[in-house]
C-alpha positions as CSV (number, residue, x, y, z in Angstrom):
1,X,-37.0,-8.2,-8.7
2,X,-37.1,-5.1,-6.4
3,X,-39.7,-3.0,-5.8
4,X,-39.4,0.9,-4.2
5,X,-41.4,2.3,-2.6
6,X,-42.1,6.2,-3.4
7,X,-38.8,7.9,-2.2
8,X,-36.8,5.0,-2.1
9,X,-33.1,4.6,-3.9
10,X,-31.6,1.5,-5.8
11,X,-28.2,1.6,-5.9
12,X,-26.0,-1.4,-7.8
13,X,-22.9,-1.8,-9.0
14,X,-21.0,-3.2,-11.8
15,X,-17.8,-5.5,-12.6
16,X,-15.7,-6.0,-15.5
17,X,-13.6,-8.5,-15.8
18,X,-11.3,-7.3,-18.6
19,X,-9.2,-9.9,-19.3
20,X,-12.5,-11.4,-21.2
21,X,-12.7,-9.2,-23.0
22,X,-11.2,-8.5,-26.6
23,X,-8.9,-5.9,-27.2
24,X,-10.9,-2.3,-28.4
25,X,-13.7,-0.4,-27.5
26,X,-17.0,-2.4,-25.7
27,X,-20.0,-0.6,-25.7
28,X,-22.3,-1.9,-22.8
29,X,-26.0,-0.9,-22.0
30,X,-27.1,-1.4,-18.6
31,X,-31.2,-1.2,-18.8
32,X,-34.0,-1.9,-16.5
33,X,-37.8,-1.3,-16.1
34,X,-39.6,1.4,-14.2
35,X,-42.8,0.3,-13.1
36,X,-44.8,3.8,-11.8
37,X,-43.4,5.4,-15.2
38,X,-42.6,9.0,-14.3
39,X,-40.1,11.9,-15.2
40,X,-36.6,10.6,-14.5
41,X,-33.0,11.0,-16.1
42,X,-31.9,8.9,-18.6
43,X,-36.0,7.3,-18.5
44,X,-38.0,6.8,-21.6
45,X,-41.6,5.8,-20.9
46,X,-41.0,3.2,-18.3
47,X,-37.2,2.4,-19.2
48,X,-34.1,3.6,-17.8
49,X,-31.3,2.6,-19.4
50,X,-27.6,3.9,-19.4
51,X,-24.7,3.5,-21.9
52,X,-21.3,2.5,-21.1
53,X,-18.2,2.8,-23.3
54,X,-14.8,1.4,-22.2
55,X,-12.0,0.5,-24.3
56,X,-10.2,-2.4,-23.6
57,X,-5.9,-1.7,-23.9
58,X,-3.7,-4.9,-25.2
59,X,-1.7,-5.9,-22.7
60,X,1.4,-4.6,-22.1
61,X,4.9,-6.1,-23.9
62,X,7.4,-5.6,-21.6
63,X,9.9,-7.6,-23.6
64,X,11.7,-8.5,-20.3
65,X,14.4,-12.0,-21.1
66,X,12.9,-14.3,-18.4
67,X,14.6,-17.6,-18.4
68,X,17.2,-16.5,-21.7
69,X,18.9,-14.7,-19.3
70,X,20.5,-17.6,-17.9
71,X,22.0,-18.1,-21.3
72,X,23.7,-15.0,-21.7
73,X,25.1,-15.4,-18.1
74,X,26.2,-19.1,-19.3
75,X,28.5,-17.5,-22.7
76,X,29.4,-14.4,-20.4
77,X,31.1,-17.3,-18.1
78,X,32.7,-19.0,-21.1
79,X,34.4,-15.4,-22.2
80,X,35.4,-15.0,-19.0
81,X,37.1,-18.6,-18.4
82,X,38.7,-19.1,-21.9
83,X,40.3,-15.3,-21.5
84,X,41.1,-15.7,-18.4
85,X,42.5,-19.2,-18.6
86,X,45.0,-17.9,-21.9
87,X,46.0,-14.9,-19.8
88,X,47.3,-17.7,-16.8
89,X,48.3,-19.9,-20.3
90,X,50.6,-17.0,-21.6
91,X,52.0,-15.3,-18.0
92,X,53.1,-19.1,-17.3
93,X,54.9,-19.5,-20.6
94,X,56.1,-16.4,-21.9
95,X,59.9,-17.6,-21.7
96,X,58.5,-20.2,-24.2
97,X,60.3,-19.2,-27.6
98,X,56.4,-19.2,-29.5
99,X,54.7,-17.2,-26.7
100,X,58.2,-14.6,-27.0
101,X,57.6,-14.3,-30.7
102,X,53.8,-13.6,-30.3
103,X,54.9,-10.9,-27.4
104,X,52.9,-11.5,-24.2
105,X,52.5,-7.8,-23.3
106,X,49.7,-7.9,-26.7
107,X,48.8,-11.7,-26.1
108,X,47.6,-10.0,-23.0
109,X,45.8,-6.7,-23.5
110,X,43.7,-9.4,-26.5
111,X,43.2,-11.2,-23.8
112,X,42.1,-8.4,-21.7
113,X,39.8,-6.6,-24.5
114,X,37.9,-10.1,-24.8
115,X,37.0,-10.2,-21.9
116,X,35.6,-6.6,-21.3
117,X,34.1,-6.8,-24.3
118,X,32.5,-9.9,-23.5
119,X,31.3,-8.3,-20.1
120,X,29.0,-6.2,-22.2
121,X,26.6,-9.2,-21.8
122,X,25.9,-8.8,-18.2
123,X,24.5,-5.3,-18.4
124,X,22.4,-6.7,-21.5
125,X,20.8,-9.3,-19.0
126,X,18.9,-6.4,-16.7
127,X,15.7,-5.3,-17.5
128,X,13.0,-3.9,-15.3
129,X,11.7,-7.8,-14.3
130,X,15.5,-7.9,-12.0
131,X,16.1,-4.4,-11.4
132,X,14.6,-1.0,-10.8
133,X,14.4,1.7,-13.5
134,X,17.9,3.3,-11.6
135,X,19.4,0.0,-12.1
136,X,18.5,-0.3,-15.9
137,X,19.5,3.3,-16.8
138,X,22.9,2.4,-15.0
139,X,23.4,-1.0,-17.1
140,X,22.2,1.0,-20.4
141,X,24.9,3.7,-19.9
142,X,28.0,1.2,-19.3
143,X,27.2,-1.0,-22.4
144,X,28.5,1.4,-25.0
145,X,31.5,1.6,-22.9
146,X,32.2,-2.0,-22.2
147,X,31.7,-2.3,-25.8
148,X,33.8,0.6,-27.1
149,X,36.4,0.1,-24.4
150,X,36.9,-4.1,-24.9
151,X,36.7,-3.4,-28.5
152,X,39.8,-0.5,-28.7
153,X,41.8,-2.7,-26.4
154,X,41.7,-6.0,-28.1
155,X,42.0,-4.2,-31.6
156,X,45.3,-2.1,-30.5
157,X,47.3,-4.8,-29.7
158,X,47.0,-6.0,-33.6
């Protein structure tokens, strides 16, 4: 308890802590007593009291892949290998009489499509948690194409 003296200012503050609180609006009313009565703002009789209103937001969703990521880099690296390993499979046997009849020149742009199409995965794996908002506007813009272009090439060859 305080007392002032005629003249005198009181001055306090107040803090939130928000993550306490549940999501919506939180009225608060801050009150306290006013011993020599008198004609002040926000005073009624010998009370002063003052109303707060705050609203509380959800937290934010950000979505972002955290340790999944890992995942996607793990089936990017068994595209790669597998497509890579048939392309070294058919460039070693082409004179082979089953690889001739399949013809190596489409054996190879399959091979090829696969695994740009399966390089789509790594511009799926940034978000802003990795990479600034540049860097996910980039990786955005080349997934259609890694798709589209992976896609045409393996499908042509049929």
């Amino acid at each position: 308890q305080k007392l002032l003296g005629a003249g005198e200012s009181l001055q306090f503050s107040v803090s939130i802590i928000s993550s306490e609180l549940q999501e919506g609006t939180v009225y608060v009313t801050i009150a306290f007593g006013v011993l020599d009565g008198g004609h002040y703002h926000g005073c009624i009789g010998s009370d002063a009291d003052f109303d707060i209103t705050m609203r509380v937001l959800p937290a934010q969703q950000l979505n972002q892949l955290g340790p999944i990521r890992v995942a996607g880099f793990t089936l990017f690296g068994i595209i790669a290998i597998t497509s890579i390993s048939f392309s070294v499979f058919i460039i070693c046997h082409r004179q082979q009489q089953v690889v001739k009849a399949l013809q190596p020149i489409f054996l190879l742009c399959i091979s090829g499509g696969v695994l740009v199409l399966g390089s789509a995965i790594i511009p799926l794996s940034f978000d802003d948690e990795i990479a600034s908002q540049r860097g996910c506007d980039v990786s955005c813009m080349a997934l259609p194409w890694l798709i589209c272009l992976g896609f045409s090439v393996a499908i042509s060859a049929l």
